[in-house]
C-alpha positions in Angstrom: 7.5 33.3 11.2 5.4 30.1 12.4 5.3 27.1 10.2 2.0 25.7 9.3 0.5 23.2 11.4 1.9 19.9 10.8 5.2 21.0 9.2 8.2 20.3 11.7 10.8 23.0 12.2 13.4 20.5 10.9 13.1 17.7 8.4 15.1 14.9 7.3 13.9 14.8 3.9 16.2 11.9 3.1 15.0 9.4 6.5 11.8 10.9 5.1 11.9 9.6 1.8 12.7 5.9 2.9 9.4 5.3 5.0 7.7 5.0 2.2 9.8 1.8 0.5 10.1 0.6 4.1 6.1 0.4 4.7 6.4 -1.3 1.4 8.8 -4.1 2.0 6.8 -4.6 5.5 3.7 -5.0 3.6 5.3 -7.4 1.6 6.5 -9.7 4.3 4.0 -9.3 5.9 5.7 -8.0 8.9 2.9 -6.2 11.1 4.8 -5.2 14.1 7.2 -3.5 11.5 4.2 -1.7 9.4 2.6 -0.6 13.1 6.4 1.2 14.1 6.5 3.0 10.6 2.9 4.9 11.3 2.1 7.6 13.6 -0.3 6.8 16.2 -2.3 9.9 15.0 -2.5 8.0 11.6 -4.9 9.5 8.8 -5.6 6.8 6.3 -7.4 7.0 3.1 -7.5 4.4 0.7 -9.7 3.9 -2.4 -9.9 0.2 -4.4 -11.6 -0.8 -7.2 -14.1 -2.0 -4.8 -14.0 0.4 -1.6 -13.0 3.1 0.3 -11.2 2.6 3.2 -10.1 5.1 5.9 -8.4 4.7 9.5 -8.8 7.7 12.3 -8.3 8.1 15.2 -7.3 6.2 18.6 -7.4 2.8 17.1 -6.4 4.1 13.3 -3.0 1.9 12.8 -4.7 -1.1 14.4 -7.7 -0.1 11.5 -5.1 0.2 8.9 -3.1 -3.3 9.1 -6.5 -4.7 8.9 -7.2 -2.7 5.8 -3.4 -3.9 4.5 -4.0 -7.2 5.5 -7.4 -7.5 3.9 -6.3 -6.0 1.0 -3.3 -8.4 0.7 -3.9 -11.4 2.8 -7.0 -12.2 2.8 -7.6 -15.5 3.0 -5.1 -17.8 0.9 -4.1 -14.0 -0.8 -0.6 -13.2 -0.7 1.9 -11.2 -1.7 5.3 -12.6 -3.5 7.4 -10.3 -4.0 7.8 -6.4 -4.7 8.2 -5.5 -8.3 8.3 -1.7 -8.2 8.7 1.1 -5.7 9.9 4.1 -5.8 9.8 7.9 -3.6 9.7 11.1 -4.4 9.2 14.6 -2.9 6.0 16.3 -4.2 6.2 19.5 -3.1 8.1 21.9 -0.4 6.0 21.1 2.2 6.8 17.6 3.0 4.5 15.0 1.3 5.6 12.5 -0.6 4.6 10.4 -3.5 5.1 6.6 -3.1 4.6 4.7 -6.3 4.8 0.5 -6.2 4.1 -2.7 -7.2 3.1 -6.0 -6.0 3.3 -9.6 -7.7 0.9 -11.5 -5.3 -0.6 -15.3 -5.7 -4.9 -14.8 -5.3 -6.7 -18.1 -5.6 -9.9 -15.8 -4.4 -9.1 -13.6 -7.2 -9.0 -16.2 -9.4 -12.0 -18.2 -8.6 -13.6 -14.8 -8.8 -12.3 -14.8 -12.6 -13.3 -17.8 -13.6 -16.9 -17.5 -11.9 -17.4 -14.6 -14.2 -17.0 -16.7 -17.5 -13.4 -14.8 -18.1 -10.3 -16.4 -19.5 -10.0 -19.4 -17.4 -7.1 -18.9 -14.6 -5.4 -21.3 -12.5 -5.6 -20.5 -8.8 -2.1 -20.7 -9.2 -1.8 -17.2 -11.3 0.2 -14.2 -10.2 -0.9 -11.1 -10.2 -0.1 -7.6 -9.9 -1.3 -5.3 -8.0 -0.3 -1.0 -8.3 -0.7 1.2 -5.5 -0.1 5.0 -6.1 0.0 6.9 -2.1 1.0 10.7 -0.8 2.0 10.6 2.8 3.4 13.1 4.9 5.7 12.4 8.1 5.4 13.3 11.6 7.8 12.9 14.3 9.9 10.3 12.0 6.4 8.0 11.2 3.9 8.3 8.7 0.9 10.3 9.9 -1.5 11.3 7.4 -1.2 8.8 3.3 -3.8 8.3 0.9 -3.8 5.5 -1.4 -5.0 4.9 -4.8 -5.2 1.0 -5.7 -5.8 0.1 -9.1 -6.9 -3.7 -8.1 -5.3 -6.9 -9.0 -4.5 -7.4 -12.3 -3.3 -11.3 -14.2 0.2 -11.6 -14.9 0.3 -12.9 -18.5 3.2 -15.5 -19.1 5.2 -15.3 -22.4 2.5 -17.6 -25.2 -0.6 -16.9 -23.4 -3.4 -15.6 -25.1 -5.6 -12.7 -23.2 
C-alpha cells in the first residue's frame, strides 16, 4: 500500500513536534538564519491577520515568509520580548500539527495607532500580546506546508489600570 502524497514512510513524531516551539523561539529572537533552516524550501505559507492575508509559494516562499514574520513582528521599532505561551500537539494520524503561542512584544506603532483613534491613552512603552494559532505539517525534517491564524496585538493591562 502507497502512502498519500506528502506523508513520509517514517516519521519522527517526537523531532516533529519540536519544530513548531523551535520556529517560535527563532521568531522571538529574531534569529532569521534559524527560522530559514526550520522551513522547507518548498514552503506553503498561509497566514491571516486582523488586517491581511498573507501567503508564501514557491521558489522564493521562505525568503517571502521571514518578511511576512518580520513585518508582522518587527516592523519598524515593533518587537517581540519574550514568549509567553507555546505549546504542540498532534492533530490527527496523518502528520499535522497544531502550534498554539504567545507573544509579549513592545509596539510604539501600535500604540500611536491607539491613541490616534481617540482609545484609552497608551504609552508607546506598552506591551502587548499577541496569539498565533498554526497547523503545519513536516517534510524531510522542516516545515513545509503551516497556516496561521493571528488574532492581532492586543494591550497588556497592568494590575490598577482601568480599560
Amino acid at each position: 500500500m502507497t502512502k498519500p502524497a506528502g506523508i513520509e514512510a517514517s516519521r519522527d513524531v517526537k523531532r516533529e513536534l519540536e519544530l513548531g516551539p523551535e520556529l517560535v523561539a527563532a521568531l522571538a529572537e529574531g534569529n532569521w538564519a534559524r527560522v530559514e533552516s526550520l522551513l522547507h524550501p518548498d514552503l506553503h505559507l498561509r497566514g491571516l491577520t486582523p488586517g491581511k492575508f498573507n501567503r508564501a509559494r514557491g521558489p522564493d516562499a521562505v525568503a517571502e515568509a521571514i518578511d511576512i514574520f518580520k513585518l508582522w513582528f518587527y516592523e519598524d521599532t515593533d518587537h517581540l520580548v519574550e514568549v509567553l505561551a507555546c505549546e504542540a500537539s498532534p492533530n490527527g494520524p496523518d502528520g499535522q500539527y497544531k502550534l498554539s503561542y504567545s507573544f509579549r512584544a513592545k509596539s510604539p506603532g501600535m500604540s500611536t495607532w491607539h491613541n490616534d483613534q481617540g482609545l484609552d491613552p497608551v504609552s508607546l512603552d506598552a506591551d502587548w500580546v499577541v496569539e498565533q494559532e498554526a497547523y503545519y505539517r513536516v517534510k524531510r525534517g522542516r516545515i513545509s506546508w503551516m497556516i496561521i491564524l493571528c488574532d492581532g496585538y492586543h494591550r497588556i493591562l497592568t494590575t490598577g489600570t482601568a480599560g
